[in-house]
N, CA and C of each residue as an Amber inpcrd file, in Angstrom:
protein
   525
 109.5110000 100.3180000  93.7970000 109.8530000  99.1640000  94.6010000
 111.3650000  99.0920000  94.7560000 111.5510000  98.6550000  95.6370000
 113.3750000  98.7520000  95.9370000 113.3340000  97.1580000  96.8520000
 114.5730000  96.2760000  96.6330000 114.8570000  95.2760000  97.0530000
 116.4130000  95.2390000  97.6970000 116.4030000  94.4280000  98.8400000
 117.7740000  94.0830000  99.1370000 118.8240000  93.4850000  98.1290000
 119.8180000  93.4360000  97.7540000 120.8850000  92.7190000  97.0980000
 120.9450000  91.3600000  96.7750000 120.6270000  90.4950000  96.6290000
 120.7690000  89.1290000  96.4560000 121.5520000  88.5380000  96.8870000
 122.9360000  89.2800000  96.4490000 124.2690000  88.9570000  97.1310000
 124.2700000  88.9180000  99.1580000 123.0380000  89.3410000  99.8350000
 123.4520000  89.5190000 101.2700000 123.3650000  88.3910000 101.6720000
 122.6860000  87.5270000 101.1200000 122.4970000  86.3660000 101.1270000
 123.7990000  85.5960000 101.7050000 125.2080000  85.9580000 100.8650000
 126.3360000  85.5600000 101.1350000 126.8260000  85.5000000 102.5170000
 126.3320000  86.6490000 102.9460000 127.0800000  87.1450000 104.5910000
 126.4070000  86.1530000 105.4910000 125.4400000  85.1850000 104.9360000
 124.8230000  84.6890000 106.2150000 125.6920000  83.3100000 106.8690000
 125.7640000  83.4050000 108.0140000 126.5740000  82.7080000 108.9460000
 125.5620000  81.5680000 109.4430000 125.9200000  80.2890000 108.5070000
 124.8750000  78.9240000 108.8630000 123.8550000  79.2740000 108.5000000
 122.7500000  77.8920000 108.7440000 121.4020000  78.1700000 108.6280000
 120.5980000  79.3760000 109.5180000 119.4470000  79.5190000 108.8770000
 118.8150000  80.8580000 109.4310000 117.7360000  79.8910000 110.4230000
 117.8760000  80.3390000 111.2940000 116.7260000  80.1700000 112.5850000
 115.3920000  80.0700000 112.1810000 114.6600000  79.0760000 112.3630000
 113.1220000  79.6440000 111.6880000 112.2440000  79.1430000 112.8640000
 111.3020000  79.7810000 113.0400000 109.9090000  79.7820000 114.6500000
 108.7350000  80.5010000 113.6560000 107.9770000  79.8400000 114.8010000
 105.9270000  80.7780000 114.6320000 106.1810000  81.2220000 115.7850000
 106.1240000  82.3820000 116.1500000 105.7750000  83.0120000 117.1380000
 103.9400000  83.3490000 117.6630000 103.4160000  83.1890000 118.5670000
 102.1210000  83.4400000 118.6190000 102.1860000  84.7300000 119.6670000
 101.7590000  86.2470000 119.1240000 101.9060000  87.1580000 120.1530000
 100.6040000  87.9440000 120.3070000 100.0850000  87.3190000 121.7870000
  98.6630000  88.0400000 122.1880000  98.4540000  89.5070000 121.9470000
  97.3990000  90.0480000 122.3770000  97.0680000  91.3520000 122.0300000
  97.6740000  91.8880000 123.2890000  98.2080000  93.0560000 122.6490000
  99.3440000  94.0720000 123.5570000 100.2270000  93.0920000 124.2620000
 100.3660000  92.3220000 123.9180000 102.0810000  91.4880000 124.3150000
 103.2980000  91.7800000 123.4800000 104.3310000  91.1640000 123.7860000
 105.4720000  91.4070000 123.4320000 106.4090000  90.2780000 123.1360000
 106.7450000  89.7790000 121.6370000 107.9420000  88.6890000 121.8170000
 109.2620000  88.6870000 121.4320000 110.1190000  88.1950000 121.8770000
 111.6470000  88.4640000 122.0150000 111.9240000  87.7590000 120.4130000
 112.1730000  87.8700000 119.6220000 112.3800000  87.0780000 118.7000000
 113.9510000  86.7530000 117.8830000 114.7900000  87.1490000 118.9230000
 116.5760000  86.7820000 118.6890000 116.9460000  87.9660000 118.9550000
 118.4420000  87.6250000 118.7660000 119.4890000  88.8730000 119.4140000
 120.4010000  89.4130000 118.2890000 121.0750000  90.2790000 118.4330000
 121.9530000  90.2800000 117.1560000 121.9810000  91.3830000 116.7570000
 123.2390000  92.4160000 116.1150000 123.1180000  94.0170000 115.2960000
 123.7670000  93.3790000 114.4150000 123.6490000  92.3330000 113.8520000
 124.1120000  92.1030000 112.3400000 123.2730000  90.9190000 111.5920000
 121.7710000  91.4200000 111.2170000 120.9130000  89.8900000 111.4370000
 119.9780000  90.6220000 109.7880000 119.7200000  89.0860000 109.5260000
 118.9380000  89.2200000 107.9950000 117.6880000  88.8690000 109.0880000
 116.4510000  89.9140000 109.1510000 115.0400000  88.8880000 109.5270000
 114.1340000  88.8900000 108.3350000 113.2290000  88.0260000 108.3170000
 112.4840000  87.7840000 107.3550000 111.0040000  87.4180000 108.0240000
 110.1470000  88.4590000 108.2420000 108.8810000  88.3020000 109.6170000
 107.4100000  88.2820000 108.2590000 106.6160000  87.4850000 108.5510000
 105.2070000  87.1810000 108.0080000 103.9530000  87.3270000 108.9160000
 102.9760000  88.2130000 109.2270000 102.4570000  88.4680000 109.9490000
 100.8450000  87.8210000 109.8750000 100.5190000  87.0280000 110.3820000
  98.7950000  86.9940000 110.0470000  98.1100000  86.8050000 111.2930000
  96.8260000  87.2260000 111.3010000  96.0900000  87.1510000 112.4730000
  96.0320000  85.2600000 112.6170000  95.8740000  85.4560000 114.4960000
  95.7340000  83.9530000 114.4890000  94.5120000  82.9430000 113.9430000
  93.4600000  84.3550000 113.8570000  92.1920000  83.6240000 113.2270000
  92.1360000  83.1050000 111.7630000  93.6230000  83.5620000 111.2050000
  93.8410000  83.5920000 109.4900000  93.7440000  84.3600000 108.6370000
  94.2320000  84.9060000 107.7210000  94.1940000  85.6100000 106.7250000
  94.3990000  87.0110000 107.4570000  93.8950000  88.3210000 106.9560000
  93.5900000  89.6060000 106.8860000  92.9680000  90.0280000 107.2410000
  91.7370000  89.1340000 107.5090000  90.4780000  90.2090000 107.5460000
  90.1590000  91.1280000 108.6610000  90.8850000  91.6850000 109.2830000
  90.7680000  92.4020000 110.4310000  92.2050000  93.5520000 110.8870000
  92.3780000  94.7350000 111.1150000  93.3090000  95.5820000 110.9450000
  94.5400000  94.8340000 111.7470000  95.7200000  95.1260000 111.6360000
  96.9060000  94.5690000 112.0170000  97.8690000  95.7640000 112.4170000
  98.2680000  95.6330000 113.8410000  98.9590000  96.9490000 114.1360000
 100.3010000  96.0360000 114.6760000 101.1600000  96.3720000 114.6630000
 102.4690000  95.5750000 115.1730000 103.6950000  96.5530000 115.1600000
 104.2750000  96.1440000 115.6920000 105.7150000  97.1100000 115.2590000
 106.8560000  96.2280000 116.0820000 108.1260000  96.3410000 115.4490000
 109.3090000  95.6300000 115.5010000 110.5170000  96.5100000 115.9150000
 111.2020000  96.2280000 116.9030000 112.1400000  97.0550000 117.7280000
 113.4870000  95.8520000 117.8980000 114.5130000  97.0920000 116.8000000
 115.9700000  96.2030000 116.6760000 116.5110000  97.0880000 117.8300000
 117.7140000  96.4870000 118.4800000 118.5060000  97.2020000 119.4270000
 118.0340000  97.3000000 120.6310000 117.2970000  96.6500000 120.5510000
 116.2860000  96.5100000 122.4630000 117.1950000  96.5670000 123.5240000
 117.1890000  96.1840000 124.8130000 117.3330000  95.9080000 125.7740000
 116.9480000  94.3430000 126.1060000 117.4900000  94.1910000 126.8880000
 117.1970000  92.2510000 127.5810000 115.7220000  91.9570000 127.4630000
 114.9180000  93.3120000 127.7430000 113.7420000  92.8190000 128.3780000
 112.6510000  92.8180000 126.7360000 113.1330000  93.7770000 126.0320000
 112.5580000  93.6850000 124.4440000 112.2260000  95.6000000 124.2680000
 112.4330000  96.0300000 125.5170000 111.9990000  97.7980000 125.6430000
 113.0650000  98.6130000 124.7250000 113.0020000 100.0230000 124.7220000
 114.3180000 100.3730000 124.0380000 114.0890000 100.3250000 122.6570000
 115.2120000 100.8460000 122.1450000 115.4700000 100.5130000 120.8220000
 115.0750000 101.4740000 119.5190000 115.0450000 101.0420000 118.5060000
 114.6010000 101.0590000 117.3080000 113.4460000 100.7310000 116.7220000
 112.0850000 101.1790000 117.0200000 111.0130000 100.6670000 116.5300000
 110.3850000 101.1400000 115.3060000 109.9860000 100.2740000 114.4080000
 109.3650000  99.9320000 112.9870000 107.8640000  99.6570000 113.2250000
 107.0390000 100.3430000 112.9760000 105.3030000 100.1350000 112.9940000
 105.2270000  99.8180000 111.6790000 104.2600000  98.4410000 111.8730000
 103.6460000  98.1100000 110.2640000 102.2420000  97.1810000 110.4100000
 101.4550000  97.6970000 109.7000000  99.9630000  97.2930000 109.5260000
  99.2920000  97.2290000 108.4000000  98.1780000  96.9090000 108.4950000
  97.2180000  96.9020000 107.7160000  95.7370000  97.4360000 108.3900000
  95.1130000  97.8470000 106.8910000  93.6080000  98.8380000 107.8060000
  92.6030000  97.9880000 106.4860000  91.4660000  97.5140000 106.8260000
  90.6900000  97.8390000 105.8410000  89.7710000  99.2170000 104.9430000
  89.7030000  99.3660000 103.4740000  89.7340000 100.6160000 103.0640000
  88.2290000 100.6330000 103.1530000  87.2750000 101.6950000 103.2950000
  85.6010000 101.4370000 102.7970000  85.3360000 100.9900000 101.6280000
  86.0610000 100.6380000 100.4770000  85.9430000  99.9990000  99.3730000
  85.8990000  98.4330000  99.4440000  86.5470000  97.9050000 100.4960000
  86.9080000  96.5950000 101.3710000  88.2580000  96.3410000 100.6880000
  89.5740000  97.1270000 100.2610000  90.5040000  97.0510000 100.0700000
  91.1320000  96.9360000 101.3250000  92.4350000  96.5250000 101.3430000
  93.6840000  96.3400000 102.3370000  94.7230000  97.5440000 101.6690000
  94.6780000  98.1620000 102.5140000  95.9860000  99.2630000 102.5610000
  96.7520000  98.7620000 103.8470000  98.4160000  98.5280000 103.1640000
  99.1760000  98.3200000 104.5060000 100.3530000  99.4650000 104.8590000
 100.7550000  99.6150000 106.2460000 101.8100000 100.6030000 106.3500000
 102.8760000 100.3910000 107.2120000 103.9460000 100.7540000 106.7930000
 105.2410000 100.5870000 106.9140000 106.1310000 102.2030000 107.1450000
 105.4970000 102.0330000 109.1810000 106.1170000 103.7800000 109.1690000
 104.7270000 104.6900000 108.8120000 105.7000000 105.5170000 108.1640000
 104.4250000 106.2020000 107.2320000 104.0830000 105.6610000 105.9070000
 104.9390000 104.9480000 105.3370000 104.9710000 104.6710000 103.5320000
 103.6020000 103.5350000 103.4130000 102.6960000 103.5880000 102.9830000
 101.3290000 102.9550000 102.6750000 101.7630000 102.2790000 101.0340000
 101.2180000 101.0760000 101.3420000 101.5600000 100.0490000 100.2350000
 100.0450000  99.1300000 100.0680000  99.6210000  99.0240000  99.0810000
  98.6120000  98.2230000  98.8190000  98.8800000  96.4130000  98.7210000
  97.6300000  96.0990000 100.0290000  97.7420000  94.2460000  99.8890000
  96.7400000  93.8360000  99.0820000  97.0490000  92.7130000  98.2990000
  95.7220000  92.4050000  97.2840000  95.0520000  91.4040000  98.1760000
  93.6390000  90.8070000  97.7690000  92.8380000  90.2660000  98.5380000
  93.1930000  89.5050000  98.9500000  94.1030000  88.7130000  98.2000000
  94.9480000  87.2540000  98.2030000  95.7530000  87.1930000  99.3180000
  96.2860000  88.1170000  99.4310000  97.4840000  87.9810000 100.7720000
  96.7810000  87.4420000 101.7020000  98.0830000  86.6120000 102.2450000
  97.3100000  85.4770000 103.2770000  98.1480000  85.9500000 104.6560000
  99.0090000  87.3110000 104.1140000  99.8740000  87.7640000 105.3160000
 100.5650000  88.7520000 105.2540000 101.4000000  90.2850000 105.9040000
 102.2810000  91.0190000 105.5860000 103.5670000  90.5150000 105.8280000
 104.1710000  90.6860000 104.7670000 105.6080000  90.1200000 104.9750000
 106.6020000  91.2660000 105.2570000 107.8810000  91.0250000 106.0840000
 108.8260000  92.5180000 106.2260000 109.7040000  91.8260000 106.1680000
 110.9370000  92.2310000 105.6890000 112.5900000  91.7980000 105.6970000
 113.0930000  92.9070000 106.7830000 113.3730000  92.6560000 107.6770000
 114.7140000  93.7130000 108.3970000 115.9250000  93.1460000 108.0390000
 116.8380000  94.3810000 107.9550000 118.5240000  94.2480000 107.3820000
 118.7120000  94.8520000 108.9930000 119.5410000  94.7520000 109.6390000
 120.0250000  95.4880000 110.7340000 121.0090000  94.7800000 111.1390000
 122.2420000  96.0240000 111.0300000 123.4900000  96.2210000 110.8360000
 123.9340000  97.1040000 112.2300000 124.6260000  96.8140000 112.8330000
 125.1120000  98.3270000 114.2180000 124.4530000  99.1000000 114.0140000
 124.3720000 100.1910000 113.2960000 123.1810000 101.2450000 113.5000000
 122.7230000 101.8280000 112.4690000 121.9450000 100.7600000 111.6860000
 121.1700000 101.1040000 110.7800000 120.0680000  99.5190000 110.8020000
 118.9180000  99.7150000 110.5270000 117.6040000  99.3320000 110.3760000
 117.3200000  99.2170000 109.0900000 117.0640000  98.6580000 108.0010000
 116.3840000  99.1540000 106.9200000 115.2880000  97.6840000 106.6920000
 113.9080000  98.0680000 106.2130000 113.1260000  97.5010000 106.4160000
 111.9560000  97.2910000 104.9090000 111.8230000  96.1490000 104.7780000
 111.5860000  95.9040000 103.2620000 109.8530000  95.3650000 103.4280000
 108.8480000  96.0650000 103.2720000 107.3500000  95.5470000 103.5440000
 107.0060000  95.0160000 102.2270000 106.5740000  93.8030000 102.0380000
 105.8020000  93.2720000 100.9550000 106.3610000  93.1750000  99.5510000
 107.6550000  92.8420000  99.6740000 108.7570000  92.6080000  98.7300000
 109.0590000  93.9540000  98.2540000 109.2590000  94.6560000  98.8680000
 109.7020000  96.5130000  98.6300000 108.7390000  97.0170000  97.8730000
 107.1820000  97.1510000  98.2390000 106.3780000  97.7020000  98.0760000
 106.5420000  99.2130000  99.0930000 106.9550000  98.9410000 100.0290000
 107.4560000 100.3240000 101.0030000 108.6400000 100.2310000 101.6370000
 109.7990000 100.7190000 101.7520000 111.1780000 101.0110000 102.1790000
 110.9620000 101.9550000 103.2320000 111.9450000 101.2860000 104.2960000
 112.2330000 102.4050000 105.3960000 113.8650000 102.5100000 105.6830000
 114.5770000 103.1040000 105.7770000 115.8230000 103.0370000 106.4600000
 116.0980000 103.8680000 107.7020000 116.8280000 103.1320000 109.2090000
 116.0890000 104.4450000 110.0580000 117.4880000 103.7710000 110.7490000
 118.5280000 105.2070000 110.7590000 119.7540000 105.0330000 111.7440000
 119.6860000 105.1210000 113.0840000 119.9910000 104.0520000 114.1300000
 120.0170000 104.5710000 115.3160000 121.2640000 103.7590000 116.2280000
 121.5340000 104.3470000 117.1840000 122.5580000 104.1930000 117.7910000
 122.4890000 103.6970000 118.9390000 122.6350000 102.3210000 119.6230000
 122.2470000 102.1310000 120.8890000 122.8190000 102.4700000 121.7870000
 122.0090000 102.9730000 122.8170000 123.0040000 103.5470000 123.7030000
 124.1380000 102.0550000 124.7060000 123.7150000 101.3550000 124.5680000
 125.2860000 100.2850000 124.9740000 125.3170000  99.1500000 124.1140000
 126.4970000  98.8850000 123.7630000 126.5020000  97.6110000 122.7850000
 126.0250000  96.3050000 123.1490000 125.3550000  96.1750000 124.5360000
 124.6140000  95.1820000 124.9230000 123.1680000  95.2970000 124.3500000
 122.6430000  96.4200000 123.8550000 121.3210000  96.0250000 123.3930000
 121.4320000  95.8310000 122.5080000 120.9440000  94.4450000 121.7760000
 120.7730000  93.7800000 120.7820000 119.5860000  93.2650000 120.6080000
 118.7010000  93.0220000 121.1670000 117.3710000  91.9660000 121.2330000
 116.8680000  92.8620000 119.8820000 115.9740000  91.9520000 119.6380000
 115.1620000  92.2750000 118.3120000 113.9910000  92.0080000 119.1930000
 112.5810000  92.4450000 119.0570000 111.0920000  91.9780000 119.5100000
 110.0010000  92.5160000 118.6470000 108.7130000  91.8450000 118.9200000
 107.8300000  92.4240000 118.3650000 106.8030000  92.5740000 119.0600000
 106.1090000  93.7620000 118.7860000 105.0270000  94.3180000 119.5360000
 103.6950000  94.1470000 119.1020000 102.3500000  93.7110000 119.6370000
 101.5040000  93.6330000 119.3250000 100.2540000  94.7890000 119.4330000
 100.2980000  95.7910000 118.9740000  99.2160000  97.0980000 119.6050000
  97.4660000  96.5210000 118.9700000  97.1910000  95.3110000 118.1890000
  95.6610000  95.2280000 117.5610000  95.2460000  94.0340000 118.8350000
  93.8860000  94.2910000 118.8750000  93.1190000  93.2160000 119.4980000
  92.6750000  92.4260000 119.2760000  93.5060000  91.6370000 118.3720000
  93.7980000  90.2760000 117.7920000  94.6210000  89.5870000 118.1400000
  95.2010000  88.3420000 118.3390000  96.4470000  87.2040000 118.6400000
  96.8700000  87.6930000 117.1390000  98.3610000  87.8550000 116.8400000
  98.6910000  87.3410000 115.6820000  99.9970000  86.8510000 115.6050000
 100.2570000  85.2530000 114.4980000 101.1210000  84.4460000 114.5630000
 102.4420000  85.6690000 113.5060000 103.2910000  85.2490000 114.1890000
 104.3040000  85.9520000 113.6300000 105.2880000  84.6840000 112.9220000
 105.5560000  84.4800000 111.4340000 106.7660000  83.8240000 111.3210000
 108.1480000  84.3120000 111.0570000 108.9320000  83.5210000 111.4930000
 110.6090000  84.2080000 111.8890000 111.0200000  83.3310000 111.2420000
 112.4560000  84.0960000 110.4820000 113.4060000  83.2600000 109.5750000
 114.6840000  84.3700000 109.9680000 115.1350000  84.0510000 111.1610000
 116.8520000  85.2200000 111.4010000 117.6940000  84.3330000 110.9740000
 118.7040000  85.1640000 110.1420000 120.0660000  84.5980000 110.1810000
 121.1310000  85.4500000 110.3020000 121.9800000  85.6670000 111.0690000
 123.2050000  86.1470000 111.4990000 124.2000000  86.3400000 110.4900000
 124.5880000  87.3000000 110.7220000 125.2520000  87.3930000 109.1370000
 126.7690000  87.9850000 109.5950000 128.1990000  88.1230000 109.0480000
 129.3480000  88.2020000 108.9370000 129.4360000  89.6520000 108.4320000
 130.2810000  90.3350000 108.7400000 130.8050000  91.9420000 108.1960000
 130.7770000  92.1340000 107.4110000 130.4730000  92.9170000 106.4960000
 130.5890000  93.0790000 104.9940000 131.8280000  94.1050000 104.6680000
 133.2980000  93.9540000 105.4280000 134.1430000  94.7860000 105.1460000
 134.7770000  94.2900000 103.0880000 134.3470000  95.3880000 102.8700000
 135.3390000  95.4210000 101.6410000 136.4400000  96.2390000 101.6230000
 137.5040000  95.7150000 101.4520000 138.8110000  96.6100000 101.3990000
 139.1320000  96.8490000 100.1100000 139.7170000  98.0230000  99.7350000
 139.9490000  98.3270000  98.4640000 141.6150000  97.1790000  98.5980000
 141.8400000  96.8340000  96.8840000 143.4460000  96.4320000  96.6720000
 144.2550000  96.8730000  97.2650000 145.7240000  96.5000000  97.7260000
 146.2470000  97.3530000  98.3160000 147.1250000  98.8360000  97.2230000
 147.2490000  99.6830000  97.2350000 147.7470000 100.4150000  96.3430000
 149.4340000  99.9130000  96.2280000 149.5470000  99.7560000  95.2240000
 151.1340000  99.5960000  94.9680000 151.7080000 100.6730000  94.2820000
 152.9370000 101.3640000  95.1680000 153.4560000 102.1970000  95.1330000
 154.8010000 101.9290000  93.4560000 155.1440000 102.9350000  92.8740000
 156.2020000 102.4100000  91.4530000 157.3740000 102.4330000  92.8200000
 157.9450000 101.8290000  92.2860000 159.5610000 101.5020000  93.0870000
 160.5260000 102.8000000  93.6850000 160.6360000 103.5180000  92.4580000
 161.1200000 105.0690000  92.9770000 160.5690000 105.7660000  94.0430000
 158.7870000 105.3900000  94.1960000 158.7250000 106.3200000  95.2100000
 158.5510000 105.0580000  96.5920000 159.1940000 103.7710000  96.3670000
 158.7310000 103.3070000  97.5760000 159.5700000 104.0570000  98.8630000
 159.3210000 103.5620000 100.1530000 160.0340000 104.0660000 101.5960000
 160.9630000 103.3220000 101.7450000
């Protein structure tokens, strides 16, 4: 399991945005803008719970319209055992019966993605480069033939430049 920092927390600029998104089958929703954004997405069918496969995928760096970009596939399948296996990419992570939803963190930074399924039960990190600094949209895609409610928690976050001290030179060799 691998987790974000605690500390990113710091970089966030004001309160974080929070919505239900409701996104029909094979629709598409815009869900904020931004290459420097904490998201925090919860996925459940609109009928409730799990019980039915969940295909979705999430695209940072879009275009205006939500196309483009950086896309993240993540689901759930039921197993013939009647287990929940969920996936993130390729990385497969087990949901217990209980889950009432898949949860994902996106970090996305200028051109990097990294993506946290089910409290870092599966890690993705995936560099990409947009081709103009106008695409920013974040969206999400619906590929199952189900409605499912999406919840959103973005918050915008500040640079994380760390500068080293400045070096201080001994006197003899200053200029």
């Amino acid at each position: 399991m691998s987790f974000p920092l605690p500390e990113i927390t710091n970089l966030h600029q004001g309160p974080a945005n929070a919505s239900v998104v409701h996104v029909p089958p094979g629709g598409t929703a815009i869900l904020g803008h931004g290459n420097q954004v904490d998201l925090e997405l919860g996925f459940t069918l609109a009928s409730g719970g799990l019980n039915e496969n969940v295909s979705m995928s999430v695209r940072a760096f879009g275009n205006s319209t939500g196309g483009g970009g950086k896309e993240l596939t993540i689901g759930s399948e039921r197993t013939a055992a009647g287990g929940v296996i969920g996936r993130l990419d390729s990385n497969a992570f087990a949901i217990t019966r209980e889950a009432k939803s898949i949860e994902l963190r996106l970090l996305i930074d200028h051109s990097v993605v990294e993506a946290y399924a089910q409290g870092g039960r599966a890690v993705a990190t995936r560099p990409f480069c947009p081709p103009s600094a106008d695409d920013q949209t974040i969206s999400v895609v619906n590929h199952g033939s189900t409605g499912v409610l999406v919840k959103v928690n973005l918050a915008k976050m500040a640079t994380a430049n760390v500068l080293p001290p400045s070096a201080q030179l001994p006197e003899d060799m200053a200029f």
